[in-house]
LUMNU-348894 format. One record per residue (C-alpha): x, y, z; chain. Coordinates in nm, 4 decimals, padded with zeros to 6 digits, always signed. Each point is the difference from the previous one (the first is absolute). Layout:
// LUMNU-348894
{node {X; Y; Z}; 'A'}
...
This chain:
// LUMNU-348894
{node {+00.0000; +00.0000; +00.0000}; 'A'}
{node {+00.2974; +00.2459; +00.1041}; 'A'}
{node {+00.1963; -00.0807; -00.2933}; 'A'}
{node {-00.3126; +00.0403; -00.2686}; 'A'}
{node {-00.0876; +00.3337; +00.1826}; 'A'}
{node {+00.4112; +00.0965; -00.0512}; 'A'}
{node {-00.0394; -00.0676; -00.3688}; 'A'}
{node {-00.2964; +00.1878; -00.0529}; 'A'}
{node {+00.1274; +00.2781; +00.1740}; 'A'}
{node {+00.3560; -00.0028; -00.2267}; 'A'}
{node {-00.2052; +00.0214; -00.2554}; 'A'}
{node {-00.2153; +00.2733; +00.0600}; 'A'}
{node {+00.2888; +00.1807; +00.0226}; 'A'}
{node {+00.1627; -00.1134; -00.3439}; 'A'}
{node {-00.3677; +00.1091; -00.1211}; 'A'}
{node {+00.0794; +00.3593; +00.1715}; 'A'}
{node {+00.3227; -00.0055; -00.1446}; 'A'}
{node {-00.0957; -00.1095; -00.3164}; 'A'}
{node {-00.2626; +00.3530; +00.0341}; 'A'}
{node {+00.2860; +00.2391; +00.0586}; 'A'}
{node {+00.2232; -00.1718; -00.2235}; 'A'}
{node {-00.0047; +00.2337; -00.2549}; 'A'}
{node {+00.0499; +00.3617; +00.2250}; 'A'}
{node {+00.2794; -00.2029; +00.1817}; 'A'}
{node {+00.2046; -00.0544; -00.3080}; 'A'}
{node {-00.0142; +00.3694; -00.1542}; 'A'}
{node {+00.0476; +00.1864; +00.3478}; 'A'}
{node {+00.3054; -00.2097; +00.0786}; 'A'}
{node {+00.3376; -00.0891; -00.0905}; 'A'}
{node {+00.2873; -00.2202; +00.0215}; 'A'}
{node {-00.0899; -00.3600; +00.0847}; 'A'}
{node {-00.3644; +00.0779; +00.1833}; 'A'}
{node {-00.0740; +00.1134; -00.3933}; 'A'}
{node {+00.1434; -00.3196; -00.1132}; 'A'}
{node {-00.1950; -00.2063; +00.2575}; 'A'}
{node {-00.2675; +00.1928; -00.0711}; 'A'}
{node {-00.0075; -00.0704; -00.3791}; 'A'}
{node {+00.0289; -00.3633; +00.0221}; 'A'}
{node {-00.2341; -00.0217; +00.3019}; 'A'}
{node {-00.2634; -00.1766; -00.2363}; 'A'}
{node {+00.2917; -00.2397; -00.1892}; 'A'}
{node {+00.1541; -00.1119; +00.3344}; 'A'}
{node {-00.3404; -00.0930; +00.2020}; 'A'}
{node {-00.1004; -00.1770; -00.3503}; 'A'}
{node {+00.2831; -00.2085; -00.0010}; 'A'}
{node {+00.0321; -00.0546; +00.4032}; 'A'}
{node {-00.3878; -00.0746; +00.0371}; 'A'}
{node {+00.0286; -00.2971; -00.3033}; 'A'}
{node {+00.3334; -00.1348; +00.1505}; 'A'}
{node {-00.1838; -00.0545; +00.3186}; 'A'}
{node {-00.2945; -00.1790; -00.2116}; 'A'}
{node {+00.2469; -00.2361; -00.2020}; 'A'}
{node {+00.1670; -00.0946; +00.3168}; 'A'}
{node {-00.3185; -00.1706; +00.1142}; 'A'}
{node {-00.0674; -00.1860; -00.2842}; 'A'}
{node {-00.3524; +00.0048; -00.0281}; 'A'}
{node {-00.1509; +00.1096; -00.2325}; 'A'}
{node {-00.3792; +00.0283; -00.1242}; 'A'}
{node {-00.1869; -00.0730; -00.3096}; 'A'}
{node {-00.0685; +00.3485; -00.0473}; 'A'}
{node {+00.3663; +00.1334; +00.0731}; 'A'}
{node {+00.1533; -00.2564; -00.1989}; 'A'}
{node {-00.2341; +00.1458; -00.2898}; 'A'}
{node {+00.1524; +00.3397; +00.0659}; 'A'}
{node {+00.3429; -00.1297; +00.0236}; 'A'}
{node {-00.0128; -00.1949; -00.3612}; 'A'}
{node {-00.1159; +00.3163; -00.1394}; 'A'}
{node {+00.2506; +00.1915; +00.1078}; 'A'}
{node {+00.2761; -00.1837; -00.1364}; 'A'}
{node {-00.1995; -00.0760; -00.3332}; 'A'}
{node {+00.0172; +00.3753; -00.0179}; 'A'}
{node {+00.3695; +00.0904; +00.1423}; 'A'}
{node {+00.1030; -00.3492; -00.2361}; 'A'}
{node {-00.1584; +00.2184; -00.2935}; 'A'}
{node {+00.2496; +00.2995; +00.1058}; 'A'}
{node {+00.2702; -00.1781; +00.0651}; 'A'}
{node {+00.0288; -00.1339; -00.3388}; 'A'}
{node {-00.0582; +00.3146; -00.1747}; 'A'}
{node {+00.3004; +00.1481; +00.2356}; 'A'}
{node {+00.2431; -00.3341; -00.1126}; 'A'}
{node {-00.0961; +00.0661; -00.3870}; 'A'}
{node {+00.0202; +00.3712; -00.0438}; 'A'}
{node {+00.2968; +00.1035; +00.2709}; 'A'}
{node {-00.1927; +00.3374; +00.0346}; 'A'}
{node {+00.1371; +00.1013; +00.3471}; 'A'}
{node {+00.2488; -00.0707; +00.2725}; 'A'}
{node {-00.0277; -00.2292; +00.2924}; 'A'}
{node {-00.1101; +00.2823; +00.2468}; 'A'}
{node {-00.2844; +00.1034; -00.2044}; 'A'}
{node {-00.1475; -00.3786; -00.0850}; 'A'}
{node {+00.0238; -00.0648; +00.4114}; 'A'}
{node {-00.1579; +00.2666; +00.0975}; 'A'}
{node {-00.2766; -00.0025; -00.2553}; 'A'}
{node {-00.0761; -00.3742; +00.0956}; 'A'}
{node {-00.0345; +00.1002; +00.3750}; 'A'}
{node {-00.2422; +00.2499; -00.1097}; 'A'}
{node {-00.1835; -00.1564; -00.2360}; 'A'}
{node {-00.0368; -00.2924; +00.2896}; 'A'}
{node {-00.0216; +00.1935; +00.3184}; 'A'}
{node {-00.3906; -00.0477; -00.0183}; 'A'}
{node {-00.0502; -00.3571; -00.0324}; 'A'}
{node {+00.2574; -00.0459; +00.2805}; 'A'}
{node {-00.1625; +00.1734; +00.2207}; 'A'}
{node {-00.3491; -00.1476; -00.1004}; 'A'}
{node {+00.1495; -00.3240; +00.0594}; 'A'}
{node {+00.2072; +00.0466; +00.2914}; 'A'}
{node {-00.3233; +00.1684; +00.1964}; 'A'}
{node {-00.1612; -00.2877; -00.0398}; 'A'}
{node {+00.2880; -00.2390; +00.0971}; 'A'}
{node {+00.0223; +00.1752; +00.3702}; 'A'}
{node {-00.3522; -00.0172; +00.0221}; 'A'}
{node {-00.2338; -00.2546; +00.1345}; 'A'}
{node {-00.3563; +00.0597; -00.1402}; 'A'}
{node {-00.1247; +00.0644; +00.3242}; 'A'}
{node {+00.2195; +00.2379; +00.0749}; 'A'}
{node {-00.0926; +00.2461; -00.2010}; 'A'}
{node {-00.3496; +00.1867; +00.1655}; 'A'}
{node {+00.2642; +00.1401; +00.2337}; 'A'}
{node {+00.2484; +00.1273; -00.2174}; 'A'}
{node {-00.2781; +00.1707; -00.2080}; 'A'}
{node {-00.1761; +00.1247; +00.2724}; 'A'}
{node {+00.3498; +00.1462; +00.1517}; 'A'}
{node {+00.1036; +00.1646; -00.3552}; 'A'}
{node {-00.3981; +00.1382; -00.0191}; 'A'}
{node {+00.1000; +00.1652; +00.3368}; 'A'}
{node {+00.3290; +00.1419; -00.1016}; 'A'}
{node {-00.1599; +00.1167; -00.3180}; 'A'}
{node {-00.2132; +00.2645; +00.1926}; 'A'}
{node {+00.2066; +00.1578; +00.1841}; 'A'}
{node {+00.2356; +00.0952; -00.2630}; 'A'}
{node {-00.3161; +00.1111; -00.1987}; 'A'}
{node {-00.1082; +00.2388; +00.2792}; 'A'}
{node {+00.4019; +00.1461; -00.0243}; 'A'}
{node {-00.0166; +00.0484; -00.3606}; 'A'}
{node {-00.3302; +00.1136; -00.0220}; 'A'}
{node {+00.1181; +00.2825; +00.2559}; 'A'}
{node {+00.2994; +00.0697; -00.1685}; 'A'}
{node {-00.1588; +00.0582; -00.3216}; 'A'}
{node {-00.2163; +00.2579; +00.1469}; 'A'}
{node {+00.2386; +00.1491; +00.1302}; 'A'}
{node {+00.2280; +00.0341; -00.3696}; 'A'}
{node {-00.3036; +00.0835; -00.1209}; 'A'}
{node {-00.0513; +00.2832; +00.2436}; 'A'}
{node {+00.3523; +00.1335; +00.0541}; 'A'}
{node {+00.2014; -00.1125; -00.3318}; 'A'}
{node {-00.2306; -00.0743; -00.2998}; 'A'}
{node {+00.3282; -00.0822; -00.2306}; 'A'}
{node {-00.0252; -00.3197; -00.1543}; 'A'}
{node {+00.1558; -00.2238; -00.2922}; 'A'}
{node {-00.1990; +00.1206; -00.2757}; 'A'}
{node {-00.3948; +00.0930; -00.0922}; 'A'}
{node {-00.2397; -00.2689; -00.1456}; 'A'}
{node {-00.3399; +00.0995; -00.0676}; 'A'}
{node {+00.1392; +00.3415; +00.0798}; 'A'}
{node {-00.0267; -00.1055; +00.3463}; 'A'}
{node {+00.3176; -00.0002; +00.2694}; 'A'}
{node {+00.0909; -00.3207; +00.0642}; 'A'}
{node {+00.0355; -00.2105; +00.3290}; 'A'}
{node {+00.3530; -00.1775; +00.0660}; 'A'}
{node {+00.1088; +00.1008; +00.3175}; 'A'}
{node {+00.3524; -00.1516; +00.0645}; 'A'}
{node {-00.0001; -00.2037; -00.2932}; 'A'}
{node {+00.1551; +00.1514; -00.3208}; 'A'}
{node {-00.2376; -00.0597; -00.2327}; 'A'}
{node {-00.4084; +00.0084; +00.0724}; 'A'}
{node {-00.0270; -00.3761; -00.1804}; 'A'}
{node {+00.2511; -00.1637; +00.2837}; 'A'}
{node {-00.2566; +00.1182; +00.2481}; 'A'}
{node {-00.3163; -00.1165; -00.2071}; 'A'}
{node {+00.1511; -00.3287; -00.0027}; 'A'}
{node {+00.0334; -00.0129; +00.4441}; 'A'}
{node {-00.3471; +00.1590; -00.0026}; 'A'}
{node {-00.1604; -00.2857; -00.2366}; 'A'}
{node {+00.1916; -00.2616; +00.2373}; 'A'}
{node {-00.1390; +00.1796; +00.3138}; 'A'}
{node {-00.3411; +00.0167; -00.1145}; 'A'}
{node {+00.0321; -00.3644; -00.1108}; 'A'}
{node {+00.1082; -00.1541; +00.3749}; 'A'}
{node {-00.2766; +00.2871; +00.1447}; 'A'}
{node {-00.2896; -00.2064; -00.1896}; 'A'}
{node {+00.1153; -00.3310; +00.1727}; 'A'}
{node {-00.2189; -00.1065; +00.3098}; 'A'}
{node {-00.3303; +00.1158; +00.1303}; 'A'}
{node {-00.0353; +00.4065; -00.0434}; 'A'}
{node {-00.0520; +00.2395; +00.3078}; 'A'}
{node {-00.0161; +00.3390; +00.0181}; 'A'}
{node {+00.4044; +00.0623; +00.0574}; 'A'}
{node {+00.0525; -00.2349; -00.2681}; 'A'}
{node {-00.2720; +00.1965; -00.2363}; 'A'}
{node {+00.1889; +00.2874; +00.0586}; 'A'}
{node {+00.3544; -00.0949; -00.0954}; 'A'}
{node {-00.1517; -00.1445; -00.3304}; 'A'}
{node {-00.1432; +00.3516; -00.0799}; 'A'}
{node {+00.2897; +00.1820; +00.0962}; 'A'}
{node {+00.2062; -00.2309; -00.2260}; 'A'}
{node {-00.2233; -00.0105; -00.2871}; 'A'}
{node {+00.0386; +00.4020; +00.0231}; 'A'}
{node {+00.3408; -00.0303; -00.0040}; 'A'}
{node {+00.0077; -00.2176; -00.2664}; 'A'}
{node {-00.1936; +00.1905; -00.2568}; 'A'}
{node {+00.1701; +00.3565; +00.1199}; 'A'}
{node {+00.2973; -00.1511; -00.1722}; 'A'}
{node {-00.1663; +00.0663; -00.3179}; 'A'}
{node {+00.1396; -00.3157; -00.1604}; 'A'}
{node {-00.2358; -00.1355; -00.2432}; 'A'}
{node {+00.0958; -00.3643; +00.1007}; 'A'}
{node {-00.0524; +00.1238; +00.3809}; 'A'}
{node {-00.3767; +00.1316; -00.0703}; 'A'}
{node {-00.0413; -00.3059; -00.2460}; 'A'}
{node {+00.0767; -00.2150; +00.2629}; 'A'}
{node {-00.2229; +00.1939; +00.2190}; 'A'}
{node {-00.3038; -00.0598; -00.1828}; 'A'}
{node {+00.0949; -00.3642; -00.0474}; 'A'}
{node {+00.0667; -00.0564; +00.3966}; 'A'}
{node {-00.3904; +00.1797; +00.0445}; 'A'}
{node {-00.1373; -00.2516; -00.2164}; 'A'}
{node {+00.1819; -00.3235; +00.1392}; 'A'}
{node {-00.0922; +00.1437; +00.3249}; 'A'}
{node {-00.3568; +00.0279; -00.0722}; 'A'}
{node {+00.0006; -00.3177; -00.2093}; 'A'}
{node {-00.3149; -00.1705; +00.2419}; 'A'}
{node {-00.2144; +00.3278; -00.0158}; 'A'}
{node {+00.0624; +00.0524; -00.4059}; 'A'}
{node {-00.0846; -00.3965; -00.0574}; 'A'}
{node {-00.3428; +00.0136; +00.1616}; 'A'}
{node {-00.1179; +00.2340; -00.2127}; 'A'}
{node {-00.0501; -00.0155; -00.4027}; 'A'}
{node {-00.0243; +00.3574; -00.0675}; 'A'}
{node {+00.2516; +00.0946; +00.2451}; 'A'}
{node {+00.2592; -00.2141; -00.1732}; 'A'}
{node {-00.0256; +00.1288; -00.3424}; 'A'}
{node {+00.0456; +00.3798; +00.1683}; 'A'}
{node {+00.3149; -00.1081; +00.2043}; 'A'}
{node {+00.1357; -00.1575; -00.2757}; 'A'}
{node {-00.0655; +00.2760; -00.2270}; 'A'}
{node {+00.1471; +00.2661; +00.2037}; 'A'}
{node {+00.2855; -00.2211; +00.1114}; 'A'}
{node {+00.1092; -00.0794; -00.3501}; 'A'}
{node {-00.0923; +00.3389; -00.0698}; 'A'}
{node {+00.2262; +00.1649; +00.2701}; 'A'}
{node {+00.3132; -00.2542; -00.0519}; 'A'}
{node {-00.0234; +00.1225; -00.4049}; 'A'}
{node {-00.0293; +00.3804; +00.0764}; 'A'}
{node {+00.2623; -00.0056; +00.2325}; 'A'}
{node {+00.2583; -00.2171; -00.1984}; 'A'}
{node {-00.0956; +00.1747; -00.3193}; 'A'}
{node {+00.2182; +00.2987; +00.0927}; 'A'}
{node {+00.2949; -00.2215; +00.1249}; 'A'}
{node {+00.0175; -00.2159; -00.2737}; 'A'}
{node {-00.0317; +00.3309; -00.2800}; 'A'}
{node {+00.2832; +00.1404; +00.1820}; 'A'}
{node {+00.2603; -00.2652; +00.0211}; 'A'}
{node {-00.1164; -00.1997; -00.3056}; 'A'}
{node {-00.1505; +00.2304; -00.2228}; 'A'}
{node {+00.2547; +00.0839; -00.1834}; 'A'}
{node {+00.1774; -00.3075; -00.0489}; 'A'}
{node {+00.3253; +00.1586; -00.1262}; 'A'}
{node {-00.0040; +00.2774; +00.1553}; 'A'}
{node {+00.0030; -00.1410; +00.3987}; 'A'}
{node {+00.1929; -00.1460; +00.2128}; 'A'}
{node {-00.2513; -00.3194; +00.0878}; 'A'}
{node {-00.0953; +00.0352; -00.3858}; 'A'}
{node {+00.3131; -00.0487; -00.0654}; 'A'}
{node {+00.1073; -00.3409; +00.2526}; 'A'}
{node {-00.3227; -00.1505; -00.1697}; 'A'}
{node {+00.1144; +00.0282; -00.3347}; 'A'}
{node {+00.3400; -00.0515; +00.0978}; 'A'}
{node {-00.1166; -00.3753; +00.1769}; 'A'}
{node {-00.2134; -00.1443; -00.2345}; 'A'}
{node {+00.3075; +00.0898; -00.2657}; 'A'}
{node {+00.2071; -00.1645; +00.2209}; 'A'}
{node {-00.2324; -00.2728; +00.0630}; 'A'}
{node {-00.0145; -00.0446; -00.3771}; 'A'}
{node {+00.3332; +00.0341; -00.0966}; 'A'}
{node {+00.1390; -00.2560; +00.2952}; 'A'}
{node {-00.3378; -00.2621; -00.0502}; 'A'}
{node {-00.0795; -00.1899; +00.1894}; 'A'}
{node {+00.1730; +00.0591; +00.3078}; 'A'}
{node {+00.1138; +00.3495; +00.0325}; 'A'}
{node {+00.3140; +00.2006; +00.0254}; 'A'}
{node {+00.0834; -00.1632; +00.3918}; 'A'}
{node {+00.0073; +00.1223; +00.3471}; 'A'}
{node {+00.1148; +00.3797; +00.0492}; 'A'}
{node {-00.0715; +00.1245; -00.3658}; 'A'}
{node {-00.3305; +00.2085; +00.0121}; 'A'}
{node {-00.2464; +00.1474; +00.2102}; 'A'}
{node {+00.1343; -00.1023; +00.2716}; 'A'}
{node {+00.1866; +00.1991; +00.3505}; 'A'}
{node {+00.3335; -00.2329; -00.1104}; 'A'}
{node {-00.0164; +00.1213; -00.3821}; 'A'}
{node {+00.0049; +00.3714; +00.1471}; 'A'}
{node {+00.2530; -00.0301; +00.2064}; 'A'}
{node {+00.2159; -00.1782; -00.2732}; 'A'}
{node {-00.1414; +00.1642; -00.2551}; 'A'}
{node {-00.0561; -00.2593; -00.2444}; 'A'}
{node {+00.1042; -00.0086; -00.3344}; 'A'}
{node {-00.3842; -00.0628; -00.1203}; 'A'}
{node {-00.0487; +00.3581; +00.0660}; 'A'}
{node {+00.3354; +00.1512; -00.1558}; 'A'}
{node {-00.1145; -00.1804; -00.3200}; 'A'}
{node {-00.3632; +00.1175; +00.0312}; 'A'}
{node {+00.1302; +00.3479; +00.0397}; 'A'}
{node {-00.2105; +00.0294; +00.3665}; 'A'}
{node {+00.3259; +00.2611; +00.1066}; 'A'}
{node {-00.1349; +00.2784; -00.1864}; 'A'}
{node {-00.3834; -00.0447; +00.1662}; 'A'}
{node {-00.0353; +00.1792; +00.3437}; 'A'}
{node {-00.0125; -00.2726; +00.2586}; 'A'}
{node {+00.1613; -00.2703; -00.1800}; 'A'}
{node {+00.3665; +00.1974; -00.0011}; 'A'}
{node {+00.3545; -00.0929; +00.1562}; 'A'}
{node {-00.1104; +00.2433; +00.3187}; 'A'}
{node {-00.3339; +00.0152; -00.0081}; 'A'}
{node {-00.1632; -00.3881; +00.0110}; 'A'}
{node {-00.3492; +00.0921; +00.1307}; 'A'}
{node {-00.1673; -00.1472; -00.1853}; 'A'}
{node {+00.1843; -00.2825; -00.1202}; 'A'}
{node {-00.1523; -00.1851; +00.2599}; 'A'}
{node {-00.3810; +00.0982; -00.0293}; 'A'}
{node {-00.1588; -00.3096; -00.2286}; 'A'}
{node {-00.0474; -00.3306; +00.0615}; 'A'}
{node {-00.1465; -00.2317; -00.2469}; 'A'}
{node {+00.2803; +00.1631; -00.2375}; 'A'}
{node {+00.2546; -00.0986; +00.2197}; 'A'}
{node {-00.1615; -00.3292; -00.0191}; 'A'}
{node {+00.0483; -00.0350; -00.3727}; 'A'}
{node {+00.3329; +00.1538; -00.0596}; 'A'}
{node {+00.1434; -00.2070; +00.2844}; 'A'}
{node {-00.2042; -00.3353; +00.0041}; 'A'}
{node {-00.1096; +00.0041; -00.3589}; 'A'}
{node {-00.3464; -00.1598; -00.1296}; 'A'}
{node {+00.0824; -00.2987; +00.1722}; 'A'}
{node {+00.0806; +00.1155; +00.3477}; 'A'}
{node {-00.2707; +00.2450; -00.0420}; 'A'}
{node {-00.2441; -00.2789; -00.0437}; 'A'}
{node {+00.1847; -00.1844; +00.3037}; 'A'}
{node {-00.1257; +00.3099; +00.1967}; 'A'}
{node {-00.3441; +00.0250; -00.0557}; 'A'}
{node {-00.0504; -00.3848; +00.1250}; 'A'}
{node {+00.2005; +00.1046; +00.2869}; 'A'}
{node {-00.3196; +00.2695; +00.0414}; 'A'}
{node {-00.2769; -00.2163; -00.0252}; 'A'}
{node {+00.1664; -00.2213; +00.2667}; 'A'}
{node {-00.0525; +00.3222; +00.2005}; 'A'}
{node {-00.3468; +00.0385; -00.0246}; 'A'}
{node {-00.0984; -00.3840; -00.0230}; 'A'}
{node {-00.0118; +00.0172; +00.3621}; 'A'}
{node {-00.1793; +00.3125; +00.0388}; 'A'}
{node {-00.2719; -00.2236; -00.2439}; 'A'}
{node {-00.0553; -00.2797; +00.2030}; 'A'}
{node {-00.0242; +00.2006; +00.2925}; 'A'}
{node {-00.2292; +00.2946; -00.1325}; 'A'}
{node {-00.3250; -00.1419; +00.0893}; 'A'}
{node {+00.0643; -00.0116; +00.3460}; 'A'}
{node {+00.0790; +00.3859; -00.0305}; 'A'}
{node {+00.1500; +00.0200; +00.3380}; 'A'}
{node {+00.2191; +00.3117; +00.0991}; 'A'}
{node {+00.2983; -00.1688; -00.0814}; 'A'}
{node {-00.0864; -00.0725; -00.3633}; 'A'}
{node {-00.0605; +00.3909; -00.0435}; 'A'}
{node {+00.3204; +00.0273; +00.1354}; 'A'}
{node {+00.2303; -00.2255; -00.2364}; 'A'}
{node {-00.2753; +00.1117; -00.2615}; 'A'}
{node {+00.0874; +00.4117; +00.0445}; 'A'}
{node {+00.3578; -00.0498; +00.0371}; 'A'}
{node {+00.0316; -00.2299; -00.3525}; 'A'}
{node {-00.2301; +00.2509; -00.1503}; 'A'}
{node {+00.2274; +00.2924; +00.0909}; 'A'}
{node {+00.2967; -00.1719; -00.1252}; 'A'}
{node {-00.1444; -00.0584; -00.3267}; 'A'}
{node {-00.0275; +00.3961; -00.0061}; 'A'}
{node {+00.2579; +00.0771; +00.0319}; 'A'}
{node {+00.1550; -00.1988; -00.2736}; 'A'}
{node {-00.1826; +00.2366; -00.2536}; 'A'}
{node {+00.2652; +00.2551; +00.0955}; 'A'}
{node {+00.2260; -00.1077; +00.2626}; 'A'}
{node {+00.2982; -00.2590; +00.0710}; 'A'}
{node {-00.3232; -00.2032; +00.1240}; 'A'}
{node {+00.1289; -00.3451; +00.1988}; 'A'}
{node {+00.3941; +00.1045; -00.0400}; 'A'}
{node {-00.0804; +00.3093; +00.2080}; 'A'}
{node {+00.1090; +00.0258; +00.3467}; 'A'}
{node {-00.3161; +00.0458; +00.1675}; 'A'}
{node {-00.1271; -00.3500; -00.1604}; 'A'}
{node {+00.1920; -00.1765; +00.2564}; 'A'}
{node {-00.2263; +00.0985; +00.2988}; 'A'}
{node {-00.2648; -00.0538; -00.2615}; 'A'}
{node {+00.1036; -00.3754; -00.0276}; 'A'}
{node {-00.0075; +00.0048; +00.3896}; 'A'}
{node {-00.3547; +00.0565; +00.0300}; 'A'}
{node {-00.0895; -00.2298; -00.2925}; 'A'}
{node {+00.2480; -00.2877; +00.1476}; 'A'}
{node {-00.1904; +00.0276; +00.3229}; 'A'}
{node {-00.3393; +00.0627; -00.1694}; 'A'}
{node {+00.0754; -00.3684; -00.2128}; 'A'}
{node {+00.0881; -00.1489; +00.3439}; 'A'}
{node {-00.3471; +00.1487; +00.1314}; 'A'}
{node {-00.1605; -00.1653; -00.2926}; 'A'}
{node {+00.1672; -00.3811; +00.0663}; 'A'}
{node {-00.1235; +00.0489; +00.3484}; 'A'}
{node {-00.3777; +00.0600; -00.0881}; 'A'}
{node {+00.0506; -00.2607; -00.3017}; 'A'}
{node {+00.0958; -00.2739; +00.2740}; 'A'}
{node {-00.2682; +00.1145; +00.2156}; 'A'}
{node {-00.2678; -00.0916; -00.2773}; 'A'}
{node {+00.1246; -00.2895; -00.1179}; 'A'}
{node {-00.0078; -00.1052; +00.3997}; 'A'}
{node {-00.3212; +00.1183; +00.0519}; 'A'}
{node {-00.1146; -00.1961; -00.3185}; 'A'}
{node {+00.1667; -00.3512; +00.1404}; 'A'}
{node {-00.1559; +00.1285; +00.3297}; 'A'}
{node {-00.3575; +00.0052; -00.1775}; 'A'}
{node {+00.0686; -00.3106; -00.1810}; 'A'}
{node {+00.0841; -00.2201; +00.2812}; 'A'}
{node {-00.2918; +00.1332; +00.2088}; 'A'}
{node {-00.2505; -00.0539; -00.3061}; 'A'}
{node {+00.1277; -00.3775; -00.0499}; 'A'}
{node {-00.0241; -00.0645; +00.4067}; 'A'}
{node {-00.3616; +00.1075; -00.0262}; 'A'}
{node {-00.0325; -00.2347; -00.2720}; 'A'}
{node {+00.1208; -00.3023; +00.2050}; 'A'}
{node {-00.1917; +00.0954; +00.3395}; 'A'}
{node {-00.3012; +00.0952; -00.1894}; 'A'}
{node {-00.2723; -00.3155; +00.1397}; 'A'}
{node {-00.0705; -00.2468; -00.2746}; 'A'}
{node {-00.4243; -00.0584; -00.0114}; 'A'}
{node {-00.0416; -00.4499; -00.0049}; 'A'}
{node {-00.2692; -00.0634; -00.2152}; 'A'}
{node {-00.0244; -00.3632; +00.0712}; 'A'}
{node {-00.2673; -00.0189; +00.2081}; 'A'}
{node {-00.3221; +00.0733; -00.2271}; 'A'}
């Protein structure tokens, strides 16, 4: 019992790090920056070392597992064939691309499936108080120094300590996530308004499309009773995700040629093409190792004269996803990928009917990652790792209510065929 409450309460405060993660490694320097940085790397690869060490694995990690190296096997080759990029780059680029599944894995490794109500309940609890702080430090900025990253929707944007408004869309979505697990009370209620504010005053399109999409999961039971009802939320929810993607997706893909993520998308389905079916390898495009190297992809694409894709300036070398996923894993790996994906949300399937907090949970979390792929690093991100946290323990939540039916069903089973056998038998002899 001691040691189970010591474990959750390590890591609830890798979960807090994980939060601050991003503030800690621009404020700092020396080697807190460089601890900082890797922060997300190190607990990937320390939390699956601990899982492999106890050898046991289940049906659905093994899944994620076989995936995973499907897809890094996919890379790998493409890195042997093409010699794109040094050592450095193709190790760091594999820890990234895998920090996620480790740490999907690895959550579930330390964790029994009956150990999880606690852990969720603790995080759920840790989650609201740093709410109430941000929510009172943003009013405060808002109050006393109203300068921010940049204006969308010719709004000021919120990002408090975080240096760019989307890093802090991406905590709030997680926070508002763990605040919908377990039953609702009036603190609780609360915390989810305050972070839904605080979501949408970021003014990120994916932030307010995830919004609308959280209100609707949310209010799933209500919206299903009724016919008419249904058709309106679905309307304005498709509605509202369209309108407020419309102006995200004009301004970075417009113009094909003439932006930055215009550009990387062009750029990796060329590359996809021209290195079929496999990709250029591991460090060579769209990802934070092909910035930092520079890859030769984007010298030959010309991506040094675009603003954000320079020798100095790599901004936005870093802000797609599914191109980074062609460029680097090819058709193939690409493919690889989007099985890995379903064997995401399989579980969320078989579990949606019983539409417990806990599905809403892994549910809103998956759904935010998807997101954020539209425009974003997506799972190679740093923040997916607490993301894979929550799901890891969600998954675990979900074996333990599985087990629990299929007990209650033997339970049921044996009871109905005891009846059977004690049930008096009429003797008709006598007539």
């Amino acid at each position: 019992m001691k040691k189970q409450l010591a474990i959750n309460v390590i890591i609830c405060i890798m979960f807090v790090g994980f939060v601050f993660q991003s503030p800690v490694a621009q404020h700092s320097t020396g080697i807190i920056r460089t601890i900082a940085n890797n922060f997300d790397e190190m607990f990937a690869i320390f939390i699956f070392a601990i899982s492999v060490l106890r050898l046991r694995f289940t049906k659905t990690q093994m899944t994620f597992i076989l995936f995973q190296a499907a897809f890094l096997s996919v890379g790998l080759l493409g890195t042997l064939l093409y010699h794109l990029q040094p050592a450095e780059a193709v190790l760091k680029d594999i820890v990234n691309c895998s920090k996620f599944t480790c740490t999907l894995v690895g959550i579930m490794g330390i964790y029994h499936a009956d150990d999880c109500e606690k852990l969720l309940n603790m995080l759920r609890k840790v989650t609201t108080g740093i709410t109430f702080l941000m929510f009172a430090l943003a009013v405060y900025d808002y109050i006393f120094r109203p300068a921010f990253f940049d204006h969308s929707f010719s709004y000021y944007t919120l990002q408090l300590f975080y240096y760019h408004p989307a890093i802090m869309a991406q905590v709030m979505a997680l926070f508002l996530a763990i605040l919908g697990y377990g039953r609702t009370n009036r603190l609780n209620l609360i915390a989810r308004i305050l972070c839904l504010i605080m979501l949408c005053a970021t003014f990120r399109a994916k932030a307010i499309a995830f919004a609308l999409i959280y209100v609707f999961i949310w209010n799933y039971k209500l919206i299903m009773k009724n016919r008419y009802l249904r058709i309106i939320s679905l309307i304005v929810l498709l509605g509202g995700v369209v309108y407020m993607t419309r102006d995200s997706l004009d301004m970075y893909y417009g113009s094909l040629q003439g932006s930055a993520r215009g550009n990387m998308t062009l750029g990796g389905f060329e590359t996809a093409n021209n290195y079929f079916p496999i990709g250029a390898g591991f460090g060579t495009y769209g990802t934070a190792a092909a910035a930092d190297y520079y890859s030769p992809l984007y010298v030959e694409f010309g991506f040094k004269r675009i603003y954000g894709l320079g020798y100095i300036n790599t901004n936005y070398a870093t802000d797609t996803f599914w191109p980074a996923l062609f460029g680097e894993f090819g058709y193939l790996g690409t493919a690889v990928f989007v099985g890995y994906l379903i064997s995401l949300v399989m579980p969320c399937i078989r579990m949606i009917k019983r539409r417990s907090s806990v599905v809403i949970l892994y549910t809103s979390i998956l759904a935010y990652l998807l997101v954020c792929t539209t425009s974003g690093t997506g799972f190679f991100n740093p923040i997916s790792v607490p993301y894979a946290m929550v799901m890891g323990v969600c998954l675990c939540r979900f074996a333990a209510e599985k087990r629990r039916a299929f007990l209650a069903a033997v339970k049921k089973r044996k009871e109905m065929a005891n009846n059977e056998i004690n049930q008096p038998v009429h003797n008709e002899s006598n007539a």
